[in-house]
C-alpha positions, 0 to 999 in steps of 0.5 A: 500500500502506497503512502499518503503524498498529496492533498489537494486543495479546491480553491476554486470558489466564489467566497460570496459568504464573505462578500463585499470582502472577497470581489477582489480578493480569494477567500483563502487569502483572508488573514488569521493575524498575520497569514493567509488562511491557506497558509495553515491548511498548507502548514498542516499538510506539510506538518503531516508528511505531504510532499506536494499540493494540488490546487484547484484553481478558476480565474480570479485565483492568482494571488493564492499561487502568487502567495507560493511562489518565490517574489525575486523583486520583493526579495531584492527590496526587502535584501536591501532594508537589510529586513532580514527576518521578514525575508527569511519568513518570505523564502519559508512560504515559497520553500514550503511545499510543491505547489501544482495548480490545475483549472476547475473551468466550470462551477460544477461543484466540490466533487468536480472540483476534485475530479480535475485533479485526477490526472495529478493524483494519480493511482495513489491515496490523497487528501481533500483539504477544504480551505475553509476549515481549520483545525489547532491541535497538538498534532495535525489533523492530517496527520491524526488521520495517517496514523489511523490509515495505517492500520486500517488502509482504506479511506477516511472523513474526519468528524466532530459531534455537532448539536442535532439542530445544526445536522442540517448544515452538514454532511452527516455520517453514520456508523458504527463503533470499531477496534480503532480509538475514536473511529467508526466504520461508516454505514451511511452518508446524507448530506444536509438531513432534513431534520429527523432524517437522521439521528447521527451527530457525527458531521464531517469536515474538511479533511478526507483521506481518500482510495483514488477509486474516487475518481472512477465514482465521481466520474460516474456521478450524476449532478445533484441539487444546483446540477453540481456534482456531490462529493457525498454521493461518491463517498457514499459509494466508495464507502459500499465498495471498499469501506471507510472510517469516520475519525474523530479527530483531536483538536478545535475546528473552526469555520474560516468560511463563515464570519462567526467562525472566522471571527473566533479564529482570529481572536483564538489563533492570536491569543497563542501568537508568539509575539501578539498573544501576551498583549492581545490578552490584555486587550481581551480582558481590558475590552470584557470588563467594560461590557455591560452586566 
């Protein structure tokens, strides 16, 4: 069995959750603190053993590969301000990784997104990182999830419980408790269950290891709901045929793709900032204690 090498990225999307801020800019782009969303997605992947980042791409989208590459011009100038610091931290982004990029042409959804890449891939297990999602832990979560691929040698989706109302907003698996700590084998997959459709809490989340027979599924996949292809259908199918894993994982996941969640990234990711954190504390405590009782 081959091991895990390259995630693919799908950044392909409009962001029109975060309009007005995104006309211009990538979601992936947004800042947590001082970096780019997608430089933690990245930096997760590549704390995991990837070797290579496939991104999904549509026009509007070059500054996310821009953000990757190596700027000989800013280099020079930042050289000659003797800013030596800040361009050591430039060379690291542009040495991070190797970063491919292929063009998703039409919007026909998440799992089209990932089809696109099959020429990339491959014949080997990958990861799918969605951009949005976010996850602070001790371990990575890619990681987290290689380590049970190990054992099992088949695909995973990394889940979180989530309160029954929200079912809705998810993909939601259901199964049944295996040998694995903090694992279930995968029975069942709906995407967004109307409510009590489901009586499962187990959500899925931007994080799937996945068998390349994937490709073969999505390509055999018909449009869904908006005629975009669903990335669930496939796995629902990939799940029949080969099984599959559903992995708790450990840590915080947020939602960078909804201005709550992005929110409460922000001020968490800046609390455990090295050089912010001290003094953004203060200013937590400072702005609390002049809210109203």
């Amino acid at each position: 069995m081959k091991n895990i090498r390259k995630a693919v990225i799908p950044v392909a999307g409009l962001g029109t959750r975060f309009l007005p801020a995104t006309k211009a800019i990538p979601k992936e782009m947004l800042t947590i603190v001082d970096r780019p969303t997608i430089q933690y997605i990245v930096e997760e992947a590549v704390a995991s053993g990837i070797e290579q980042i496939i991104l999904v791409t549509s026009s509007g989208k070059q500054a996310i590969e821009n953000h990757f590459d190596y700027d000989f011009q800013l280099d020079t100038v930042l050289k000659e301000r003797n800013k030596t610091q800040l361009r050591e931290e430039l060379r690291h982004i542009s040495n991070l990784i190797d970063v491919t990029t292929v063009r998703q042409k039409e919007p026909l959804g998440l799992g089209h997104a990932i089809l696109m890449a099959r020429n990339l891939v491959g014949d080997e297990p990958f990861f799918v990182l969605l951009g949005d999602d976010l996850v602070q832990g001790k371990v990575a979560c890619c990681k987290q999830m290689i380590d049970l691929y190990e054992q099992v040698r088949t695909s995973i989706v990394a889940i979180q419980h989530i309160p029954e109302q929200d079912a809705h907003q998810y993909g939601i698996v259901e199964g049944e408790a295996s040998e694995f700590e903090r694992a279930w084998r995968v029975n069942r997959m709906i995407e967004k269950p109307a409510p009590g459709t489901s009586s499962s809490d187990m959500a899925i989340i931007g994080r799937y290891l996945l068998m390349p027979d994937i490709f073969d599924l999505l390509e055999k996949t018909t449009p869904g709901h908006g005629g975009e292809i669903q990335l669930t259908d496939a796995l629902q199918a990939l799940a029949k045929r080969q099984g599959m894993f559903a992995y708790e994982f450990e840590g915080k996941r947020y939602d960078a793709g909804d201005k709550l969640g992005y929110l409460k990234a922000v001020v968490d990711f800046a609390l455990i900032h090295p050089q912010l954190g001290p003094a953004f504390e203060e200013h937590l405590k400072t702005v609390c204690s002049q809210l109203p009782d």
